[in-house]
Structures are given as structure tokens and as C-alpha cells.
KOLROMI-304519 format. One record per residue: y, x, z of N, C-alpha, C, O, CB in turn; residue in one letter. Coordinates in steps of 0.1 Angstrom, whole numbers. Atoms other than C-alpha are relative to their C-alpha. Glycine has a CB too. Example, Ala and Ser with C-alpha at 12.3 -4.5 7.8 and 13.67 -1.06 7.14 Angstrom:
2
<rec <-12, 9, 0>, <-45, 123, 78>, <12, 9, 0>, <12, 19, 7>, <0, -10, 12>, "a">
<rec <-11, -9, 0>, <-11, 137, 71>, <11, -8, 8>, <22, -3, 9>, <5, 4, -14>, "s">
***
This chain:
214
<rec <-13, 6, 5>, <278, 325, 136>, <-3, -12, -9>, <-10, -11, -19>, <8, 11, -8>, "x">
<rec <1, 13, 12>, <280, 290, 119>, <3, 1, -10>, <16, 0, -11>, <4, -11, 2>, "x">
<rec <-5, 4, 16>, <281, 288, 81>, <12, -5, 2>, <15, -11, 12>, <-8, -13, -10>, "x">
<rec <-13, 5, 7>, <316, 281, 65>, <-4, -14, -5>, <-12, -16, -14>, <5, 9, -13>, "x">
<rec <4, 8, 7>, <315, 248, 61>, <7, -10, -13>, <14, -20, -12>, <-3, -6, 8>, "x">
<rec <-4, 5, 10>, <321, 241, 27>, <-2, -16, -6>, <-9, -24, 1>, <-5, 8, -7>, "x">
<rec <2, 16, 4>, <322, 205, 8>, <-16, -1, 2>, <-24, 4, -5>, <6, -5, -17>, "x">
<rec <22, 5, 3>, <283, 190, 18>, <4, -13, 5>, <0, -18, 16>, <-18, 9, 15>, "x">
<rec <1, 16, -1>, <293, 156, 17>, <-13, -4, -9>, <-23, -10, -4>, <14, -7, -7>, "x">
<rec <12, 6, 6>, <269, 149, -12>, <-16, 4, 9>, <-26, -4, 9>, <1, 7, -17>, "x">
<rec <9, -4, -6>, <244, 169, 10>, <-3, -4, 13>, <-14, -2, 18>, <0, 9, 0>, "x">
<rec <4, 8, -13>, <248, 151, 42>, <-5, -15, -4>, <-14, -22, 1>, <13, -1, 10>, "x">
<rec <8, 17, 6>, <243, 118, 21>, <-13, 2, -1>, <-22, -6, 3>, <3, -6, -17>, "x">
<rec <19, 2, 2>, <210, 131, 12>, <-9, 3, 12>, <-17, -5, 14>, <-8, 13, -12>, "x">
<rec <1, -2, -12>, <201, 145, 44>, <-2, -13, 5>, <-13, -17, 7>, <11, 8, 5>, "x">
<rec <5, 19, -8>, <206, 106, 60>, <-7, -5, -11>, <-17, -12, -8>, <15, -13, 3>, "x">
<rec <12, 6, 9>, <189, 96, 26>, <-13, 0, 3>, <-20, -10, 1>, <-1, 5, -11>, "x">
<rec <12, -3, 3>, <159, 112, 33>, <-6, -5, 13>, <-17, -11, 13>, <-1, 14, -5>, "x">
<rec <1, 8, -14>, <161, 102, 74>, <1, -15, 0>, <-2, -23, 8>, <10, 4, 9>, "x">
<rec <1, 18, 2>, <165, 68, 62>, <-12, -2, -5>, <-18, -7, 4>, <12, -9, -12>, "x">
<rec <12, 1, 5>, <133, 68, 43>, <-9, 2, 14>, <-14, -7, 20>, <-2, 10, -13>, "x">
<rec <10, -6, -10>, <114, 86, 70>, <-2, -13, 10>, <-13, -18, 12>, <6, 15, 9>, "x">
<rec <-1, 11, -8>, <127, 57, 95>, <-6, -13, -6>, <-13, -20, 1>, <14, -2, 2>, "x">
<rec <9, 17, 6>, <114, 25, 72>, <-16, 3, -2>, <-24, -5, 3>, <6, -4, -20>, "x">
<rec <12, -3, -1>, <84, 46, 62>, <-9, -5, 16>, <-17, -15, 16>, <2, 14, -4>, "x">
<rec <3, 4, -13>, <76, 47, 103>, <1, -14, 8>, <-5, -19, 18>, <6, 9, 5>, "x">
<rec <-2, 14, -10>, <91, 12, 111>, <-10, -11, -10>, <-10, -22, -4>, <20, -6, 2>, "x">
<rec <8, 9, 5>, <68, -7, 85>, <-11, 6, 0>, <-15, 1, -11>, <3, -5, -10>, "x">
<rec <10, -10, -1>, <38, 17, 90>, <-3, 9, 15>, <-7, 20, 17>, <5, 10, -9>, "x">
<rec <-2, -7, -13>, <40, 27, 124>, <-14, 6, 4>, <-11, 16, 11>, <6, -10, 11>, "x">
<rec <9, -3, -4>, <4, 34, 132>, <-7, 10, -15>, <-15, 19, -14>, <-7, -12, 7>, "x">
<rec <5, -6, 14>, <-2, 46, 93>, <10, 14, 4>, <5, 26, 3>, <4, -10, -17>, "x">
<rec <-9, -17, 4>, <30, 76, 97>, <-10, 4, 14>, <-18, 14, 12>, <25, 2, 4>, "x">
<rec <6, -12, -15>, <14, 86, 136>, <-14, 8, -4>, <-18, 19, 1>, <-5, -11, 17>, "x">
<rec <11, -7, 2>, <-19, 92, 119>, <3, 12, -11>, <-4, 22, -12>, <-11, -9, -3>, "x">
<rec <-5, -10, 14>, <-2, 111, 87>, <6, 12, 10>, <3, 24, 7>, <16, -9, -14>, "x">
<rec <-7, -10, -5>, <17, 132, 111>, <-15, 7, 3>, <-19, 12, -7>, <12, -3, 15>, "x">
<rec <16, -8, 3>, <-22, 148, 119>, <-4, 5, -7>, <-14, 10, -4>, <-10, -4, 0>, "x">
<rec <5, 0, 11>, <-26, 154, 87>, <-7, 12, 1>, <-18, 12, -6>, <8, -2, -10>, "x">
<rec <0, -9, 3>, <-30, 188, 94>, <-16, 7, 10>, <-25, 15, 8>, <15, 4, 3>, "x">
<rec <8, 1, -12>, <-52, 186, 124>, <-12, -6, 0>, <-19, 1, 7>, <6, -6, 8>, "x">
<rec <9, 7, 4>, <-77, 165, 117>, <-4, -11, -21>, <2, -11, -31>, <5, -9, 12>, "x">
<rec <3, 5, 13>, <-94, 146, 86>, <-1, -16, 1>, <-9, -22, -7>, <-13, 7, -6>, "x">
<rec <3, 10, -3>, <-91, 113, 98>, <7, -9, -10>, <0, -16, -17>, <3, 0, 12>, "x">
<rec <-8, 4, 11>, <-57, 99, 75>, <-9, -1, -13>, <-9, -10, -20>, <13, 9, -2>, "x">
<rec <8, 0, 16>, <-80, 109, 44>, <-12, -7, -1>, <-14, -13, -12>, <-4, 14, -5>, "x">
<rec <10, 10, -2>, <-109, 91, 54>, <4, -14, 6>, <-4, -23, 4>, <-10, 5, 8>, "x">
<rec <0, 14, 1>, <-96, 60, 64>, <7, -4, -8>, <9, -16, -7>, <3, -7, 9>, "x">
<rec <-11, 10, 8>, <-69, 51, 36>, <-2, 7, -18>, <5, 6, -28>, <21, 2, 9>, "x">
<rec <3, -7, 16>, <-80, 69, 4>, <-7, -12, -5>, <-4, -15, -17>, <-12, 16, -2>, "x">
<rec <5, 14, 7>, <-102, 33, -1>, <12, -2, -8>, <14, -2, -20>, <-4, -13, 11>, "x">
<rec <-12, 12, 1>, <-71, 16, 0>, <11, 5, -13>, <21, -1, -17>, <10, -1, 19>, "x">
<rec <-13, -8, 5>, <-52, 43, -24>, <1, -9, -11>, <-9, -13, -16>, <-1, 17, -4>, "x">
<rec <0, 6, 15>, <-35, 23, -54>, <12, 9, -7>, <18, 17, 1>, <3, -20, -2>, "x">
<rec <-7, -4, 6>, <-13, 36, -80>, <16, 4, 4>, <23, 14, 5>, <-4, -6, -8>, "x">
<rec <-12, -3, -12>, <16, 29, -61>, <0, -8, 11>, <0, -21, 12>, <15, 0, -4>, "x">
<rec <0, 7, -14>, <17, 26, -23>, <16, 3, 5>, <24, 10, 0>, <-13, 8, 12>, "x">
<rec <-18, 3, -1>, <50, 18, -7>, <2, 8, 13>, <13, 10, 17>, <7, -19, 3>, "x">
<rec <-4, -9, -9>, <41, 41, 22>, <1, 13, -5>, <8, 21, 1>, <-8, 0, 11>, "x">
<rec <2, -13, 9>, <35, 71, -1>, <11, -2, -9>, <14, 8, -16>, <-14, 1, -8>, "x">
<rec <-14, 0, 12>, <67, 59, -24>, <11, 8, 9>, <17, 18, 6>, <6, -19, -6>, "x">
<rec <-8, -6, -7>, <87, 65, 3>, <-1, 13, 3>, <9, 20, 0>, <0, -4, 9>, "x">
<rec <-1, -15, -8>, <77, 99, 18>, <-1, 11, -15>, <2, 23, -17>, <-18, 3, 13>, "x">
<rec <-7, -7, 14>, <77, 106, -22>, <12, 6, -5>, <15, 15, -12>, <0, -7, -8>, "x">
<rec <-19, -1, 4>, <113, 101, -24>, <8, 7, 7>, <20, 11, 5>, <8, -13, 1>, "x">
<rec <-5, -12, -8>, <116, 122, 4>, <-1, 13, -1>, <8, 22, 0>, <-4, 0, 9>, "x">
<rec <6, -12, 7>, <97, 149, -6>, <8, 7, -15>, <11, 19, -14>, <-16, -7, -5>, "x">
<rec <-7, 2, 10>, <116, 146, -41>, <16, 7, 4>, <23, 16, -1>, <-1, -17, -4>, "x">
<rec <-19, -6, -3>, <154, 153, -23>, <-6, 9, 9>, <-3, 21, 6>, <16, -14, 9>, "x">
<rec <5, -19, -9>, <138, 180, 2>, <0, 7, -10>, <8, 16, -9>, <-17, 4, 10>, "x">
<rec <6, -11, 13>, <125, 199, -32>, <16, 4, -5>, <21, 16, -4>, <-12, -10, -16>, "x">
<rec <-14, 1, 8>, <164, 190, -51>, <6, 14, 8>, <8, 26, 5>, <11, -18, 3>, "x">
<rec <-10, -13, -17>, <181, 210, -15>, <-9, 8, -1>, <-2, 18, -4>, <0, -5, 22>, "x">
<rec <6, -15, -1>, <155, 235, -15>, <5, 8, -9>, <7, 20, -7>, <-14, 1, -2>, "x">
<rec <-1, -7, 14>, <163, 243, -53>, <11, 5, -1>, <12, 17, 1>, <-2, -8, -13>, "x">
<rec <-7, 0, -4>, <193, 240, -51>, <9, 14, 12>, <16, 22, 7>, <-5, -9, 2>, "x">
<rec <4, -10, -7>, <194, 262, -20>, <2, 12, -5>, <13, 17, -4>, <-9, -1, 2>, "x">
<rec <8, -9, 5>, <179, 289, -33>, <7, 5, -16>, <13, 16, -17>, <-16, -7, -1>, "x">
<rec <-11, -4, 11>, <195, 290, -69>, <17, 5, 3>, <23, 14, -2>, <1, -14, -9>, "x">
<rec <-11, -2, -7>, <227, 289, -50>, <-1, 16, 6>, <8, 24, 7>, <0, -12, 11>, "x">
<rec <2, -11, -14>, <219, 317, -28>, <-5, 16, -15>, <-5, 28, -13>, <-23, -7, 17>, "x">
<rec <4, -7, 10>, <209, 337, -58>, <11, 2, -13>, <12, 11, -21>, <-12, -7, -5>, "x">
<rec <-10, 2, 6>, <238, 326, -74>, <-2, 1, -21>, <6, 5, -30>, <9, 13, 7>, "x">
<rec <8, -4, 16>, <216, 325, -112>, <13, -12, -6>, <17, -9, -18>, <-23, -7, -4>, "x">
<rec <-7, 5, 8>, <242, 300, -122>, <11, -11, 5>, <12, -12, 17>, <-8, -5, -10>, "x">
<rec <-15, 0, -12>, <276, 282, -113>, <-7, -20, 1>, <-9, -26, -10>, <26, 4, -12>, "x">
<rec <7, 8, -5>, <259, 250, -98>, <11, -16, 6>, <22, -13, 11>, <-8, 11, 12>, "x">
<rec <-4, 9, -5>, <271, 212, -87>, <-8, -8, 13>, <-21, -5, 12>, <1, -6, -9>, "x">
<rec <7, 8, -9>, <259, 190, -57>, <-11, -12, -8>, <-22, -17, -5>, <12, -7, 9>, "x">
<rec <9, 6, 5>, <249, 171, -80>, <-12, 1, -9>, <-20, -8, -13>, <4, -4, -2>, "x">
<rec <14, -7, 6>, <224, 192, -97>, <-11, -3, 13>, <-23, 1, 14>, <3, 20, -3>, "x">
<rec <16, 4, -12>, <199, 181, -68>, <-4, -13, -4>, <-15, -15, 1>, <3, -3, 20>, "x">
<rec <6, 11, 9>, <193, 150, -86>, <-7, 3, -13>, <-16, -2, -20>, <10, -9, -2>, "x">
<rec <10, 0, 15>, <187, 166, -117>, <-13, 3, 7>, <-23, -3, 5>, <5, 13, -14>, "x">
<rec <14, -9, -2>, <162, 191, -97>, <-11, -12, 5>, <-23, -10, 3>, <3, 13, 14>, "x">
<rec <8, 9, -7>, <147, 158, -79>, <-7, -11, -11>, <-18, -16, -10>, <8, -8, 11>, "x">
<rec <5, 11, 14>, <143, 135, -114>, <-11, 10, -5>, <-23, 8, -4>, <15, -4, -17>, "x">
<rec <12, -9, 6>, <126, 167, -130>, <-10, 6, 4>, <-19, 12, -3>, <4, 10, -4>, "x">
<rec <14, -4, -13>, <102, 175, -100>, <-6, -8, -3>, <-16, -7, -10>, <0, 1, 18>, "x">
<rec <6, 15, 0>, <95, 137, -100>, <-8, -4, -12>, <-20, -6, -12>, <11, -12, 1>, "x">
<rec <11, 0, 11>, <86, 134, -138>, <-6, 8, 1>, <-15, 2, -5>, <2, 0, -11>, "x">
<rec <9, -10, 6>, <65, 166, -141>, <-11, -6, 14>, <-24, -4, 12>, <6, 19, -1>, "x">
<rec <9, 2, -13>, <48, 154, -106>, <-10, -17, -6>, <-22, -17, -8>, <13, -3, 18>, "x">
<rec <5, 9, 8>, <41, 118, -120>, <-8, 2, -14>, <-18, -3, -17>, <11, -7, -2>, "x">
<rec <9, -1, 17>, <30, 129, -158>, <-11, 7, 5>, <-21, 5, 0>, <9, 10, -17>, "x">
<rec <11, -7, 3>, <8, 154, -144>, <-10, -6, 10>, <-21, 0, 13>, <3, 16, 2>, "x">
<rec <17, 4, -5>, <-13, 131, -122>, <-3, -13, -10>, <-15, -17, -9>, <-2, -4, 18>, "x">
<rec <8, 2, 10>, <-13, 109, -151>, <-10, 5, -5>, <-21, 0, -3>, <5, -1, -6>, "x">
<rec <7, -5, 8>, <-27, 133, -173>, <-13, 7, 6>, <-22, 11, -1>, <9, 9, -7>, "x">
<rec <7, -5, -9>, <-47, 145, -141>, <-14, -9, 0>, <-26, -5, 0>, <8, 1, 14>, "x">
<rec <8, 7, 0>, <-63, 113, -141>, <-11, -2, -12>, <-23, -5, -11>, <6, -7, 2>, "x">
<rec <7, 2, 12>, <-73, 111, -179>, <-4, 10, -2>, <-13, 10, -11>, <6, -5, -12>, "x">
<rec <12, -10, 6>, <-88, 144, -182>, <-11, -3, 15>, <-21, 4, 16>, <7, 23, -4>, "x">
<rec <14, -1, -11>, <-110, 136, -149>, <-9, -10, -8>, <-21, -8, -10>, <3, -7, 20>, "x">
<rec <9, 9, 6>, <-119, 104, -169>, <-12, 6, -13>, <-24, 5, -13>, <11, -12, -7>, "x">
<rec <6, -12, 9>, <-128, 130, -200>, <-10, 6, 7>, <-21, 5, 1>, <9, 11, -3>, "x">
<rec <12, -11, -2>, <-150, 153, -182>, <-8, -8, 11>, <-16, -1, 17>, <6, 17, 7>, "x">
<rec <9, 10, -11>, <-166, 123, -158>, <-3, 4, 13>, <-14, 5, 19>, <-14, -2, -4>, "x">
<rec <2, -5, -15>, <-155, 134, -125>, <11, -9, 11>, <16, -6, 22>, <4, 19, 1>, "x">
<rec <-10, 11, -8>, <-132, 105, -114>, <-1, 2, 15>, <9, 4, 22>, <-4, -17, -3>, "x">
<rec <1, 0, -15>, <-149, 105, -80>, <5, 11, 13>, <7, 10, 25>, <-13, -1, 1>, "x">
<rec <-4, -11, -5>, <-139, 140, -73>, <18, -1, -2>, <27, 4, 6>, <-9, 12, -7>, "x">
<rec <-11, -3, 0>, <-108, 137, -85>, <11, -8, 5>, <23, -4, 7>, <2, 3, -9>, "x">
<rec <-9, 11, -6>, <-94, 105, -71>, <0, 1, 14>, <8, -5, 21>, <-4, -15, -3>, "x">
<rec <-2, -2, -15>, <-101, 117, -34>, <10, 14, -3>, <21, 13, 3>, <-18, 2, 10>, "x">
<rec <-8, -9, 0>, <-84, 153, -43>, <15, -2, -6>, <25, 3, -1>, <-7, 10, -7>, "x">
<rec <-17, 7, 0>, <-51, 135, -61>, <3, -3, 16>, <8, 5, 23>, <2, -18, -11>, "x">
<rec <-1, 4, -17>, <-51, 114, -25>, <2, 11, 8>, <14, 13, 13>, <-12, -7, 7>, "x">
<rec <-6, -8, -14>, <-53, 141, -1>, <9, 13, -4>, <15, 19, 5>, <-14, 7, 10>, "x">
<rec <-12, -3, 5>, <-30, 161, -24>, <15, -1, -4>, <23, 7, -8>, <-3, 2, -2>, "x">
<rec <-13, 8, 2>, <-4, 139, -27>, <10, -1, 13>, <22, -1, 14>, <-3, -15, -3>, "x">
<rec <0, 3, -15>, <-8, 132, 12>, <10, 15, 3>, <22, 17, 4>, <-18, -2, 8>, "x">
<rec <-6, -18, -1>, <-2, 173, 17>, <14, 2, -4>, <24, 6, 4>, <-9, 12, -12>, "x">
<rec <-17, 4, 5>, <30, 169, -3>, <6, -6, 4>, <18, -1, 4>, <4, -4, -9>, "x">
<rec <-10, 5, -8>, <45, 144, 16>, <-2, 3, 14>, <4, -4, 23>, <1, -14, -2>, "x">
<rec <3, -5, -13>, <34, 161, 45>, <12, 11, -5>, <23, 9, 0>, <-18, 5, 5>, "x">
<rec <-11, -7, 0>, <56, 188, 33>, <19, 1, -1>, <28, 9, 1>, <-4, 4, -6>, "x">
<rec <-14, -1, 0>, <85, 172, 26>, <3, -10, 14>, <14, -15, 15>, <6, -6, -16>, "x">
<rec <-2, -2, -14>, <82, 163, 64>, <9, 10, 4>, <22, 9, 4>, <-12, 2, 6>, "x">
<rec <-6, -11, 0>, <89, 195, 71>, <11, 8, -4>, <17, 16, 3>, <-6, 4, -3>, "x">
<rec <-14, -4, 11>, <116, 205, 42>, <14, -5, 10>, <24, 2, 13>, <0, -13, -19>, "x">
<rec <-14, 5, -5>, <140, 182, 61>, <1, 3, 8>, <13, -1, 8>, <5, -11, 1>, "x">
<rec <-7, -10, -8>, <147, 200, 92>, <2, 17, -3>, <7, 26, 5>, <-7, -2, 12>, "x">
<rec <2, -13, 7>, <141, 231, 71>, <16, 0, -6>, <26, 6, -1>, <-14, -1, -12>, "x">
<rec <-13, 3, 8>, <169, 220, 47>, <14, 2, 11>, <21, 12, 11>, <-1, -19, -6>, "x">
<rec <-5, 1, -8>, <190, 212, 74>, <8, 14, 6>, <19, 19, 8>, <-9, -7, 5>, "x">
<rec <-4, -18, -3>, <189, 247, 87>, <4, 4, -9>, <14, 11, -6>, <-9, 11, 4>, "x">
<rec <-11, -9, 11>, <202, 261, 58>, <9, -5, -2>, <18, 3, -4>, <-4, 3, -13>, "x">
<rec <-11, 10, 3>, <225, 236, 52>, <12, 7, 7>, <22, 13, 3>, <-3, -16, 7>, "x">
<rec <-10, -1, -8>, <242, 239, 85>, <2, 9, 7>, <12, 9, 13>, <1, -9, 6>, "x">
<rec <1, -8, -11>, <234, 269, 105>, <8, 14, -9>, <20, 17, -10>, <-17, 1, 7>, "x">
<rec <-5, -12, 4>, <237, 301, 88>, <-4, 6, -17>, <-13, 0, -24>, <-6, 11, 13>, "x">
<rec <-2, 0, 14>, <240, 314, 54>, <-15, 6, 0>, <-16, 17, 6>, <13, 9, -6>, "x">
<rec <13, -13, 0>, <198, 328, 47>, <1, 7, -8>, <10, 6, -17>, <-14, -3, -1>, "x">
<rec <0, -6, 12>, <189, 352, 28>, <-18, 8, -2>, <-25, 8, 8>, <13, 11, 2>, "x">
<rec <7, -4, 6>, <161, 368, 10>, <-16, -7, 8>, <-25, -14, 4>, <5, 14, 0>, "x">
<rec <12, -4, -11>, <135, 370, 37>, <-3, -14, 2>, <-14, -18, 1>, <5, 9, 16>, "x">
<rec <5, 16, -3>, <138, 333, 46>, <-2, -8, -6>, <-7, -18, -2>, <4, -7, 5>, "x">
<rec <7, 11, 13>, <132, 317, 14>, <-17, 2, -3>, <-26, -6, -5>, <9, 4, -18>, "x">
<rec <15, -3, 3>, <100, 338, 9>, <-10, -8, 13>, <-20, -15, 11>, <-1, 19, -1>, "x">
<rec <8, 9, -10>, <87, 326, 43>, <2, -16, 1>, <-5, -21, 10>, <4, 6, 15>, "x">
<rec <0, 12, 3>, <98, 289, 34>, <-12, -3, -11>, <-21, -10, -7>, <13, -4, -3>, "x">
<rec <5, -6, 9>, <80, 296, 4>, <-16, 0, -1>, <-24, -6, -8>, <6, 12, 1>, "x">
<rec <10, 0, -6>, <53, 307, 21>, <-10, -8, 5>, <-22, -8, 0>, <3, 2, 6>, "x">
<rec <2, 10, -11>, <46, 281, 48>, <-4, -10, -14>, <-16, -13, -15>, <17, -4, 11>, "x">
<rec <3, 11, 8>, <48, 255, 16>, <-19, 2, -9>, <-27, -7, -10>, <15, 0, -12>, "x">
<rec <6, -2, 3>, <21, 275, -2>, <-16, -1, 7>, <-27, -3, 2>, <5, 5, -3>, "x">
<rec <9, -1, -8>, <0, 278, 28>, <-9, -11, 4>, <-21, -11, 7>, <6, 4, 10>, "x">
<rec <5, 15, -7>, <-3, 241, 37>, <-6, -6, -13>, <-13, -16, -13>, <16, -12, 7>, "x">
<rec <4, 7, 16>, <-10, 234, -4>, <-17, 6, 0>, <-26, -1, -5>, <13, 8, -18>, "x">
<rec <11, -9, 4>, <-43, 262, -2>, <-4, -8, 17>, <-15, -12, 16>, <2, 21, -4>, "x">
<rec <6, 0, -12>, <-49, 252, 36>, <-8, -17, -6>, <-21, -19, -6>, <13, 1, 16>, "x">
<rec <6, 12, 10>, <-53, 212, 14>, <-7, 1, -2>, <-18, -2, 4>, <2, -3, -11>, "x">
<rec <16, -8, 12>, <-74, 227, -10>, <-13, 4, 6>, <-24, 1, 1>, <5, 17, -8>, "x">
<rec <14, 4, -3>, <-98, 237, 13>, <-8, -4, 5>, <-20, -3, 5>, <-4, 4, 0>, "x">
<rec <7, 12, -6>, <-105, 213, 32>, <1, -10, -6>, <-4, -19, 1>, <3, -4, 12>, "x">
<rec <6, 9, 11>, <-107, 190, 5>, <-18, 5, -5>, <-28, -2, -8>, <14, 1, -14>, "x">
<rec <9, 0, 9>, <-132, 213, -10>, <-14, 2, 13>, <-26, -1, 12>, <3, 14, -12>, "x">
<rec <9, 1, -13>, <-150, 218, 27>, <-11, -11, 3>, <-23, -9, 6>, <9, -2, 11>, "x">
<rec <1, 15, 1>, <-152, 178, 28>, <-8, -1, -3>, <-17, -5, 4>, <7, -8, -7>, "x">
<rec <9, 5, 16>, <-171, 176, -8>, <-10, 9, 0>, <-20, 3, -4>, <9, 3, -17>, "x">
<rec <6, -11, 6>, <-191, 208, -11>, <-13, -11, -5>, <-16, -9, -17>, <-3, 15, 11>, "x">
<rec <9, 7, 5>, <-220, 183, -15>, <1, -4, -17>, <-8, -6, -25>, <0, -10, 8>, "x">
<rec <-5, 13, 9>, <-203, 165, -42>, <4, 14, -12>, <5, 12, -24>, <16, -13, 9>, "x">
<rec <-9, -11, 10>, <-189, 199, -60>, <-12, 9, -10>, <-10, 15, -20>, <10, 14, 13>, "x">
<rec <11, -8, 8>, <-227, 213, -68>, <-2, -9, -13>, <-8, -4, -23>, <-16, 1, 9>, "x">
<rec <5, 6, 9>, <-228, 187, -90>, <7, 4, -17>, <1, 3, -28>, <1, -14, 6>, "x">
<rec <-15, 2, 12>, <-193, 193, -115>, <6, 15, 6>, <18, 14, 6>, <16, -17, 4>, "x">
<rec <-9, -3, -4>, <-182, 225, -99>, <8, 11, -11>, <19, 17, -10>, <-5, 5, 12>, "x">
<rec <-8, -13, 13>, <-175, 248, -133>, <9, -12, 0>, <20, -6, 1>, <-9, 7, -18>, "x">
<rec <-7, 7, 11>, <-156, 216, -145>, <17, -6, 10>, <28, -9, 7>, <-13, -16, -8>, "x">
<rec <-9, -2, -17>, <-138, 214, -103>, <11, 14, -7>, <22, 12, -12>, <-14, 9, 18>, "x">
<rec <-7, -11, 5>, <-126, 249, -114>, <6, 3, -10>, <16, 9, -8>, <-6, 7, -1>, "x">
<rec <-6, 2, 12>, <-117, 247, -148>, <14, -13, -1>, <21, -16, -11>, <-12, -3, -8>, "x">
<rec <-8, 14, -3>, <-96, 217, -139>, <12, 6, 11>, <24, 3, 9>, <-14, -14, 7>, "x">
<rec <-10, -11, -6>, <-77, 240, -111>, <9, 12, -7>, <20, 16, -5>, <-7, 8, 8>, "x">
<rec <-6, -12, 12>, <-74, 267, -139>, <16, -6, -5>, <27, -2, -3>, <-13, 0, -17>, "x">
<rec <-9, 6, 11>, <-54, 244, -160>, <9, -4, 3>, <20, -2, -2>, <-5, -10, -8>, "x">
<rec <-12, 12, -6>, <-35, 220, -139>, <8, 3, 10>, <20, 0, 12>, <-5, -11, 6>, "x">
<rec <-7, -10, -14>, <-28, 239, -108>, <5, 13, 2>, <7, 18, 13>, <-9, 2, 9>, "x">
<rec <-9, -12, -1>, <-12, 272, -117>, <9, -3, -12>, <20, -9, -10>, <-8, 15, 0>, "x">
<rec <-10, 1, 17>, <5, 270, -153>, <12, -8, 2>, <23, -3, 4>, <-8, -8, -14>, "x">
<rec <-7, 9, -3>, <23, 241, -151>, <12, 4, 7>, <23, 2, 3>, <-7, -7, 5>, "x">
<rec <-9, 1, -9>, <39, 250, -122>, <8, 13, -4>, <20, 11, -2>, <-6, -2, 14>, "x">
<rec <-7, -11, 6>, <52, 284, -137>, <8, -5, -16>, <15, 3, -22>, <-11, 12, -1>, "x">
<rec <-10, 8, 10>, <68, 262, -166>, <9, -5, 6>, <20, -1, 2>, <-4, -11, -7>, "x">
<rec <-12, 2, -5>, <88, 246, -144>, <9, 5, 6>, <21, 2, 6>, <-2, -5, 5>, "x">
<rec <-8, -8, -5>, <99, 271, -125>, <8, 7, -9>, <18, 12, -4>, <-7, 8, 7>, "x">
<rec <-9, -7, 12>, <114, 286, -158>, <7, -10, -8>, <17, -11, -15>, <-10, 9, -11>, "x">
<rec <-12, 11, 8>, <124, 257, -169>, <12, -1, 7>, <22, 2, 1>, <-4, -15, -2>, "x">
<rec <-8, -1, -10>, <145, 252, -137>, <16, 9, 1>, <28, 6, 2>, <-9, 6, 9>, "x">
<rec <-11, -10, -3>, <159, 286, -136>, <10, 1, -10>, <21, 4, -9>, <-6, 14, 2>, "x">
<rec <-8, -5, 11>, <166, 287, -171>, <14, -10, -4>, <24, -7, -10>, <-11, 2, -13>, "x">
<rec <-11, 9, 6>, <187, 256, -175>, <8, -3, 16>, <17, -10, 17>, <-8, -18, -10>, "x">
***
């Protein structure tokens, strides 16, 4: 049975928002998105364009900004569906500003403690092919979104396996990044680990409470 369809105007805007990006991304990049779509498949994307990575790339801004409103609709989503509090369309912007800064500050701060503990080289290829991974996921999000959007009301069961799937592709990253390096990891690997400790779990359970709570 098709969802009730309630007001998703602001949600179909984002919806073409985010297919508008995808489309420029691919039409000024066209041989850069066909190899990113592999990402998963091969290690090829990460070895040829991690040289080239600068602070900001305009093919990675994009699939950022996509990534960014897939996350908003997921939150969104999910808060909704849970009903933790009485919610606007346009709370998917807050959720997408507040993803975006904590995602930005923390590879700032990602960067200056690699500079601290003298492991730049390790860590400027693992930002890259973790950034990559993320806009690989918010590939994915948007026909994900979509389905929940328009099809049928989910529940429980299908957030955890969205959920899932996101976590899977972040650790499946992780270890073929660390697969890649292991050479490179005998050298720094307590300071590899300690650096995962810190940055890669906590954090992200702040936000999640921050989220829920406000």
C-alpha cells in the first residue's frame, strides 16, 4: 500500500537537489564519477586521485552536499518514525548544517593531531579514502531516502538494516585502507589505533545525542 501522502514538497526539493548535484558532479567528471562508482570493487579511484586530493575538490564538494541532505532525510526519517519530537521539513537543514560542521571541524582537528603525532602520510591517504566511502554512501542514501519517502511507511527493522549497510561500507573502508598500508602501519601502528580510539567512535556518539536531544 502506498504511504499517505502528506506535504513533501520541501522533500521532493531535496530529493531533485541532491539529483541535481549527482548530474553536474557526472557531467563535469564523467570518467572521475564511473571510476568512483567502483569504489567498492576495486582500489583503483584511491590510487589514482589521492595525489591530486586538495582541501577542497569540486568533485568531492558536490557528492558532499549530497551526502549532507541524504544524512538531513535519513535523520529526519528516523526521528520522525520514532516520533522523539514534533519535527519540521525544515529541520533537515538544521540536521545537514550540524553533520556538515562536525564532519568539517573533525577533519580539521584530524589533520592537526596527525601533524602532532608525525603521521601525516598515513593520515592524508585514510581522510581521502574516507571521505571517498562517504560520498559513496550518500550515493546510496538517495534511492534509499526515496523509498521511505514515497513507498511505504518503515519501521523498526528497516532503519537498523539501513543502519547497517552504512556501517558496513564505513568498516569494509577501514579495512582496506588498512590492507593497502600494513607496510606503512608497523611503523605508527599504536598511534593508527589510538587515533581510531579518539576520533572514530566518541564523537560520533555526541552527536547522536546531541541530535536526539535537541
Amino acid at each position: 500500500m502506498l504511504r499517505d501522502m502528506y506535504n513533501v514538497d520541501i522533500l521532493t526539493l531535496i530529493i531533485l537537489g541532491c539529483l541535481l548535484l549527482i548530474a553536474v558532479s557526472k557531467t563535469l567528471f564523467p570518467k572521475r564519477f564511473d571510476q568512483f562508482t567502483l569504489l567498492l570493487f576495486n582500489s583503483r579511484y584511491s590510487n589514482l586521485y589521492i595525489k591530486d586530493q586538495r582541501f577542497f575538490d569540486i568533485f568531492e564538494g558536490l557528492l558532499f552536499f549530497n551526502l549532507l541532505l541524504n544524512i538531513g532525510l535519513l535523520v529526519y526519517s528516523y526521528l520522525n518514525f520514532y516520533n522523539l519530537t514534533s519535527l519540521s521539513q525544515l529541520d533537515i537543514f538544521k540536521y545537514a548544517i550540524l553533520i556538515g560542521l562536525f564532519i568539517v571541524l573533525k577533519v580539521l582537528f584530524e589533520r592537526l593531531l596527525s601533524s602532532v603525532l608525525d603521521i601525516e602520510h598515513i593520515i592524508d591517504k585514510y581522510l581521502f579514502q574516507k571521505i571517498s566511502f562517504r560520498n559513496f554512501i550518500g550515493l546510496l542514501l538517495l534511492p534509499i531516502n526515496a523509498f521511505l519517502i514515497y513507498t511505504f511507511k518503515p519501521d523498526q527493522t528497516v532503519y537498523y538494516i539501513v543502519f547497517s549497510v552504512i556501517l558496513l561500507i564505513l568498516f569494509f573502508g577501514l579495512f582496506l585502507f588498512v590492507k593497502n598500508n600494513l607496510n606503512t602501519f608497523k611503523k605508527s601502528l599504536f598511534y593508527f589505533i589510538l587515533y581510531l580510539c579518539a576520533l572514530e567512535i566518541a564523537p560520533y556518539v555526541v552527536l547522536y545525542k546531541i541530535i536526539v536531544t535537541q
